[in-house]
N, C-alpha and C positions, 0 to 999 in steps of 0.2 A: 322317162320311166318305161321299162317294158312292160308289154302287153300282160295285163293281171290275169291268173287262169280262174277257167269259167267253173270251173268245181271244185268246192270249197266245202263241202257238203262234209258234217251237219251243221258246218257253222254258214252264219252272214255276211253278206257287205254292205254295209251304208253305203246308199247314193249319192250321198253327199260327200263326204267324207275318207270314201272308200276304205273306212276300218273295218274289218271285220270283226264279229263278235256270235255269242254264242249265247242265245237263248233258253231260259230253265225250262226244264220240262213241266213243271207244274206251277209254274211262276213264269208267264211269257212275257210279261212287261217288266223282271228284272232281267238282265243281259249281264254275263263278263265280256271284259275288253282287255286288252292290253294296256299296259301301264301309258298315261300321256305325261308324257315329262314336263312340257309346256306347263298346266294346268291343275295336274292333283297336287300338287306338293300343301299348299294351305287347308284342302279339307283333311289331308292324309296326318298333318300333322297335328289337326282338332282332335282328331278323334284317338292320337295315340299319348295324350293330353292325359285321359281318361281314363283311372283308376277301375274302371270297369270293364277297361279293356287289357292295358297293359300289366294288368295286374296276373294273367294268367297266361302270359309271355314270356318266352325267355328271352329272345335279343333285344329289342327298345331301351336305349338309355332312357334315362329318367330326371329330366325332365325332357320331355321330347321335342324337340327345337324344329322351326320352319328347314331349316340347316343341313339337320338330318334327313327331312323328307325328299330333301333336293339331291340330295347326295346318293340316296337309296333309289330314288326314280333313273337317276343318270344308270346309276350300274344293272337295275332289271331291264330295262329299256336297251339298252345293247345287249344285255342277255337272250329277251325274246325276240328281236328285229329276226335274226338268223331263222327262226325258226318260221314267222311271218311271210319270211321270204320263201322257202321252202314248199310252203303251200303256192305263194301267190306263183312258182315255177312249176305247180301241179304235182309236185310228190305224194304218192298217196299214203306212205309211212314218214312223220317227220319226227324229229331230236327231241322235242319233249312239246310241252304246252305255253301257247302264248298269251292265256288269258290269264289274268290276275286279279282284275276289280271289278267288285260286283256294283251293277249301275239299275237303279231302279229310274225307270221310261215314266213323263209322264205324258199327262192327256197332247200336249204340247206338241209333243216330240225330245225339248231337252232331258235329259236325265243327270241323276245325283250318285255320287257316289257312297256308297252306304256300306260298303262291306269288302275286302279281300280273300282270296284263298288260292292261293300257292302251291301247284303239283310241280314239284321240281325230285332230280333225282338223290336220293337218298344221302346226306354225306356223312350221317350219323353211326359209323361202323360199329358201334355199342350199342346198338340196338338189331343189328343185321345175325344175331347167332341163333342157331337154331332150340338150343335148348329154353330153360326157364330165367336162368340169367343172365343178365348183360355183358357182352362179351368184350369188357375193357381190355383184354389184352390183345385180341386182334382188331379191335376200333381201330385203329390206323389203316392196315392192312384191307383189311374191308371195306373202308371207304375208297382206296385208291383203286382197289380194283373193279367196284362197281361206277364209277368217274370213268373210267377205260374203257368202257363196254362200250361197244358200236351201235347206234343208233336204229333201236329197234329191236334190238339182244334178248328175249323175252324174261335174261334171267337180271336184267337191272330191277333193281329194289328202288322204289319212290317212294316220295315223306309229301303228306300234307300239312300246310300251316294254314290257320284263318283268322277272322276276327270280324267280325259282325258290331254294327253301329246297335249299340243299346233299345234305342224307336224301336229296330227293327226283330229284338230278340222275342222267341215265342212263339215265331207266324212259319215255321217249318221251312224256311229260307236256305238258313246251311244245309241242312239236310238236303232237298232240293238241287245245291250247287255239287254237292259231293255226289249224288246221285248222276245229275249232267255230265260230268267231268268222267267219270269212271263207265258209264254205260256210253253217252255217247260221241266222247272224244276221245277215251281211252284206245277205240281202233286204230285211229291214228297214230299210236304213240305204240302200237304192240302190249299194251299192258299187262303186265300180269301177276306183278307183286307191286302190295301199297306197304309200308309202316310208317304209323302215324305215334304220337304220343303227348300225353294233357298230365297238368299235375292231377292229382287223385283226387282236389277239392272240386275242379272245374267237369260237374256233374252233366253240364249241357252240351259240350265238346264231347265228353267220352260217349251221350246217347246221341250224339247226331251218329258218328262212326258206326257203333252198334246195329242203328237201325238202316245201315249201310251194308250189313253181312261183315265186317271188323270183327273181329272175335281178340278177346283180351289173351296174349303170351306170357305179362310180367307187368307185377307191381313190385317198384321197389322202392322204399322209405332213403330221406337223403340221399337221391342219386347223384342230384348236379347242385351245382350252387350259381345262383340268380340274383346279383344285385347283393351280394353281400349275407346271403340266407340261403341254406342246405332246402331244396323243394325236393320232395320225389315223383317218379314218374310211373304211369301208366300208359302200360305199349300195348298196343292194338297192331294186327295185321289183318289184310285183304289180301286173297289168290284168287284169280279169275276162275271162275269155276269151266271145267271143261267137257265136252260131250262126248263119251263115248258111244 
């Protein structure tokens, strides 16, 4: 293995372990990591079991099978390696974000996994238009071209996904990780446009954003259809704000 670089800053490295991971700002004993292939697949598929979670999801087949978690770890897990790397060769703008699982520390030192949240970049071109509507006729176009864009491009568009273990709803956690993520790993990545989107029921998802500086662009009734039923969506964006 080559020599790991010594600044890695704002994120950590286990001693043990040498993972690095990224501690919330206002929640220092929960940590994001990178996905472990090895070992999340049976909590990941407990929890997406759970009607109270997948219920406000758009991709998780249903019933959600150990099967699926294994199959979804292999493919993030070589998604974010690249990017792991990049740092560990001292880059100090890298391809996107390698954290994914939110891990709550205990007195111990082990920790649980208890939540997700996924900055990856945007592939949702219907939602990338600048007006009030969804812009289904260049969703295609849109997507390919923001996929194109070189690493660190300031004008790539990113999308959040999450999902929070039940225990832990209430205690300002997501909020917390979206906050982490966008102030202070967001430099790493050049950030500077987020679009996010929640169906119109899921009240706790649209105020985490909210209380993020997300500002609402578009609700729109039966956008997509999910599991055999028309949901609609509400689209949020975030632009870095800038200092003149």
């Amino acid at each position: 293995m080559s020599r790991l670089a010594e600044n890695i800053a704002p994120c950590e490295r286990n001693p043990q372990t040498k993972e690095i991971f990224l501690r919330l700002r206002k929640n220092p004993n929960i940590i994001l990591t990178p996905p472990r292939a090895t070992t999340d697949a049976p909590k990941i598929a407990e929890y997406l079991q759970d009607p109270r979670i997948y219920e406000f999801l758009v991709s998780p087949p249903v019933p959600y099978l150990l099967e699926h978690a294994e199959s979804w770890l292999a493919r993030v897990t070589n998604e974010r390696q690249p990017i792991v790397d990049e740092l560990d060769e001292g880059r100090q703008v890298v391809g996107g974000c390698p954290f994914q699982y939110l891990r709550e520390v205990k007195p111990d030192g082990t920790d649980e996994l208890i939540g997700s949240i996924d900055l990856t970049r945007c592939p949702f071109g219907h939602l990338m238009g600048n007006g009030a509507e969804l812009d289904w006729e260049n969703a295609e176009a849109n997507a390919k071209i923001n996929m194109e864009r070189p690493a660190g491009d300031p004008e790539i568009v990113w999308t959040i996904g999450d999902w929070l273990a039940p225990s832990h709803h209430g205690k300002g956690i997501m909020t917390d990780a979206v906050d982490t993520l966008l102030n202070d790993w967001g430099v790493r990545m050049n950030l500077h446009r987020v679009i996010v989107s929640a169906f119109p029921g899921n009240i706790g998802s649209i105020k985490v954003f909210q209380k993020n500086g997300f500002r609402t662009t578009n609700i729109t009734d039966d956008a997509i259809e999910v599991r055999g039923t028309k949901r609609g969506l509400h689209t949020l964006e975030w632009r870095l704000k800038t200092v003149i």
